[in-house]
C-alpha positions in Angstrom: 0.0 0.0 0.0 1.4 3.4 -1.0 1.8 6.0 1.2 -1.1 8.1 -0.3 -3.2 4.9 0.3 -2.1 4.4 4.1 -3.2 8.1 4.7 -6.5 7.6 3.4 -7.2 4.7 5.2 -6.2 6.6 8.3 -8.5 9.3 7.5 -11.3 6.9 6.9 -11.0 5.3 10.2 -10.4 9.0 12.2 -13.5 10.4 10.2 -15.9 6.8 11.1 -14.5 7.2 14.5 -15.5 10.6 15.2 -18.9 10.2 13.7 -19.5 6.7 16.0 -19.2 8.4 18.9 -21.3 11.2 18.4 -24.2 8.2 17.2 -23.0 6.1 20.0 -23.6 9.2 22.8 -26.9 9.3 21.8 -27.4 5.9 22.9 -27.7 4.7 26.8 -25.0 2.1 27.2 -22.9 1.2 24.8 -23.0 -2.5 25.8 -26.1 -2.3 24.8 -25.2 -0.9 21.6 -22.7 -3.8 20.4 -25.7 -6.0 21.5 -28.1 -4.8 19.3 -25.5 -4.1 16.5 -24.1 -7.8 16.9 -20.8 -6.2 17.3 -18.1 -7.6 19.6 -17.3 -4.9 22.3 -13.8 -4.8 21.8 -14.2 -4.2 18.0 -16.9 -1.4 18.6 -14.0 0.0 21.1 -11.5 0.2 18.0 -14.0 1.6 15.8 -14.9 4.2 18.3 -11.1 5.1 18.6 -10.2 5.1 15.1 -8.3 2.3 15.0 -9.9 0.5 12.2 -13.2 1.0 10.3 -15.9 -1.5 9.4 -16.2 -4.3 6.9 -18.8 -3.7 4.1 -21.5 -6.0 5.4 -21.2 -4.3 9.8 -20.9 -1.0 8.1 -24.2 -1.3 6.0 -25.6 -2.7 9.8 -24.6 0.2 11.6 -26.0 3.0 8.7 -29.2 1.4 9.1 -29.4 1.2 12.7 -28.7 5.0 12.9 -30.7 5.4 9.5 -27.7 7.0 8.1 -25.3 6.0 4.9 -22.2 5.2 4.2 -20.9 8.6 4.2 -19.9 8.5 7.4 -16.4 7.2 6.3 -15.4 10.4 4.3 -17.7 13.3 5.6 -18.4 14.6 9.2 -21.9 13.6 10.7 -23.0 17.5 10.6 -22.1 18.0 6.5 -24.1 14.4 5.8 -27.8 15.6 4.0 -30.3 13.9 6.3 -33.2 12.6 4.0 -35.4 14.6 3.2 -38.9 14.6 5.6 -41.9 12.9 3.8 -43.9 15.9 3.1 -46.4 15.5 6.0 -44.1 15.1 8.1 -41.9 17.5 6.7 -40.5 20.1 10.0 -42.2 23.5 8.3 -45.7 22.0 9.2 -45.1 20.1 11.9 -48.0 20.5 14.2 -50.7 22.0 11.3 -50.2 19.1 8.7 -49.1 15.7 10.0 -50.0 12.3 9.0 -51.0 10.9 12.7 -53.3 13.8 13.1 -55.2 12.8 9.5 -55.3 9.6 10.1 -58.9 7.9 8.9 -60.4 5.8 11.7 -61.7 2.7 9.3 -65.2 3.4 10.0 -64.9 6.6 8.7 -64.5 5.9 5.0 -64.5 1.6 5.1 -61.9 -0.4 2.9 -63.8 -1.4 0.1 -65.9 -0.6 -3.6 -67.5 2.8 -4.0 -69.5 4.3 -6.9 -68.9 7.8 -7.4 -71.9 9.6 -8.9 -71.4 13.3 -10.1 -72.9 15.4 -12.6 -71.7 15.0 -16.2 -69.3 17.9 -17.0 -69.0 16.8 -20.7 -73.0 15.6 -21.2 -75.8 18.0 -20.3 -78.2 16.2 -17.7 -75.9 12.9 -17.3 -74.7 11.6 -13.9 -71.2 10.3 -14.4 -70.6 6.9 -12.5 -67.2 5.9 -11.7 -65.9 2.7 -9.6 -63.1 3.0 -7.3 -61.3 0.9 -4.5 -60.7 2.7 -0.9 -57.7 0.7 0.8 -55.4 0.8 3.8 -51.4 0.3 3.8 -48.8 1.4 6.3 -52.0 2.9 8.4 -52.8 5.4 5.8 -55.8 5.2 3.9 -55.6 5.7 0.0 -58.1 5.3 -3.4 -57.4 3.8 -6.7 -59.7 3.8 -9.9 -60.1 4.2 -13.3 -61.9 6.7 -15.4 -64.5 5.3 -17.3 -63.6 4.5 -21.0 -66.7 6.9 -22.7 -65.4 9.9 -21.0 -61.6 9.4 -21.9 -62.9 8.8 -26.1 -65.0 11.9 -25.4 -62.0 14.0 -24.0 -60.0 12.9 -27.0 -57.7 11.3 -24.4 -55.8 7.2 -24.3 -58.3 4.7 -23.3 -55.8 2.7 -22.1 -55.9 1.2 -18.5 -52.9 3.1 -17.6 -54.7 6.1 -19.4 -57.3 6.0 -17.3 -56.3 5.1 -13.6 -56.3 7.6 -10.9 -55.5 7.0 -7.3 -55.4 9.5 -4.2 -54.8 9.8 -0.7 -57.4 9.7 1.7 -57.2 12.1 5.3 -59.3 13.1 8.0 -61.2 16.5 8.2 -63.4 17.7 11.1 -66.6 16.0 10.2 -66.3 13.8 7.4 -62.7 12.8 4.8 -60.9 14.9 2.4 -59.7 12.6 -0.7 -57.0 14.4 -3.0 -56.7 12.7 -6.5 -55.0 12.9 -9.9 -54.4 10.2 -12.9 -51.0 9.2 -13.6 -48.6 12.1 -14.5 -51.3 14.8 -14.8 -51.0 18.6 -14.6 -53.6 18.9 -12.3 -55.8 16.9 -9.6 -59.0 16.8 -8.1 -60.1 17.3 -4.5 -63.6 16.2 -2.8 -64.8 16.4 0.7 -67.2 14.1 2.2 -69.3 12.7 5.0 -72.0 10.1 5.8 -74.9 10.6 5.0 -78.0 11.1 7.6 -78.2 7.8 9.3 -81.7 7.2 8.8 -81.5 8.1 5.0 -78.6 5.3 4.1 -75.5 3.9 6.4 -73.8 3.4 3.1 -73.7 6.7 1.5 -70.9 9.7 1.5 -71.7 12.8 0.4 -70.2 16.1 -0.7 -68.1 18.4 -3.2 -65.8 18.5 -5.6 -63.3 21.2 -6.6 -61.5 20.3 -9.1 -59.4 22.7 -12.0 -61.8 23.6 -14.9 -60.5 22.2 -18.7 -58.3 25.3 -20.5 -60.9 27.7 -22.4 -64.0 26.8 -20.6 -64.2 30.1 -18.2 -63.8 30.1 -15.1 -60.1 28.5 -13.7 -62.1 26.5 -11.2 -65.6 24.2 -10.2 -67.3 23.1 -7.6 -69.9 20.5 -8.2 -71.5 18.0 -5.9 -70.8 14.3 -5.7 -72.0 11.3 -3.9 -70.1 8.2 -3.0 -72.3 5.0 -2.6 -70.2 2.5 -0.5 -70.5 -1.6 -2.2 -68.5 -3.5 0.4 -65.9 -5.8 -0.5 -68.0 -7.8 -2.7 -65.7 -8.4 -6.0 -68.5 -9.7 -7.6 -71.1 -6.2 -6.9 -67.8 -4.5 -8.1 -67.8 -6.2 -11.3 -71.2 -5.4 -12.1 -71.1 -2.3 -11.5 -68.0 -2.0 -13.4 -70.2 -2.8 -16.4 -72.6 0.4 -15.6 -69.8 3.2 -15.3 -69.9 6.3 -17.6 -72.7 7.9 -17.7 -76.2 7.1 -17.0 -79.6 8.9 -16.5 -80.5 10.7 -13.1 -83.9 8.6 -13.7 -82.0 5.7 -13.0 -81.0 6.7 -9.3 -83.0 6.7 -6.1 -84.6 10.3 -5.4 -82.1 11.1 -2.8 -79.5 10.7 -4.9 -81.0 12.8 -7.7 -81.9 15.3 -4.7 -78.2 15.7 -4.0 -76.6 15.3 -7.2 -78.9 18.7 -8.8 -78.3 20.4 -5.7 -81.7 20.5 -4.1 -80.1 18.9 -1.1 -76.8 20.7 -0.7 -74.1 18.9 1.2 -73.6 20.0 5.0 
């Protein structure tokens, strides 16, 4: 090893050194450490004192247990770019915007098949029906769908399924769920707040608003319409058929409170 590579090595192990113990303070004991590392003591000493420096395999151990990289070998802890805060959780809105506080208890908005009824933007007196899919990973809650095909051939747009999907995230709001949308890669998205309907009306309707961006050269740069979401349980096969029924369809069709809400007879709460 040359001379040039001898002081790099010892640079390497000064820098490591240096940055272990500043992780390693933050810990209580650092037996404890090397236990949950699975690092013998007496190496963890020589790391700590920059005797040596880690093998490839320990080192990638002890980034992830301090949720750091491997830059701790060349750069001091301070210089090292944390990564970045989810945006939710992001430090400038901590305590306004978090993802605990909009958290959706599950009988809130239930996992499950929902038809979205709104009126048709595209065809005068039409409802537009939609199916989507309200699920749950890592304890948020999130929506996934796909526009139906006679609205994509009337927008001149793909109707691929690709084309046509949307999904969204879904958070709590005082009183009912917010739900903010967008198909894949678009320039603009769509947001909707609802709540349950009146108990003694239906257990298994949502109802609401939608704001969403108007389409370039029709007035107005925004619209607010109402919509409805009619909750189908987890029954694949009720999905499917009413798969087969999306686009749009005739307010005749729907039960009178639905029509009552949807022209805006009954506005949303």
């Amino acid at each position: 090893m040359s001379d040039a590579q001898d002081a790099r090595a010892e640079t390497l192990k000064h820098v490591f050194g240096v940055n272990l113990r500043h992780l390693a303070n933050q810990h209580p004991s650092v037996s404890g450490l090397c236990r949950d590392l699975g690092i013998n003591r007496t190496q963890f000493n020589r790391y700590l004192s920059g005797e040596s420096y880690p093998r490839p395999e320990v080192l990638e151990r002890i980034c992830a247990f301090f949720d750091t990289d491997a830059r701790i070998l060349l750069e001091p802890l301070e210089q090292i770019r944390r990564k970045p805060a989810a945006l939710l959780d992001h430090p400038e809105i901590s305590g306004f915007l978090t993802t605990a506080k909009l958290k959706v208890a599950p009988d809130a908005f239930p996992e499950g098949f929902y038809r979205s009824l709104t009126p048709s933007l595209t065809h005068h007196g039409k409802v537009l029906v939609i199916l989507s899919r309200v699920y749950r990973r890592d304890e948020q809650t999130f929506i996934r769908g796909y526009q139906p095909r006679a609205l994509m051939r009337h927008l001149g747009l793909p109707e691929t399924g690709a084309a046509r999907e949307f999904r969204g995230s879904v958070f709590r709001q005082s009183r009912g769920v917010g739900i903010l949308m967008a198909r894949r890669e678009a320039n603009s998205s769509t947001y909707c707040f609802v709540h349950s309907a009146t108990p003694d009306v239906t257990q298994n309707l949502w109802m609401g608003c939608v704001v969403r961006q108007n389409q370039p050269g029709s007035g107005s740069g925004m619209m607010t319409f109402p919509i409805l979401y009619d909750y189908l349980g987890r029954d694949l096969g009720r999905a499917l058929r009413c798969a087969r029924r999306t686009g749009f369809a005739d307010p005749e069709s729907l039960p009178r409170f639905h029509r009552m809400v949807l022209s805006g007879t009954m506005a949303p709460a």
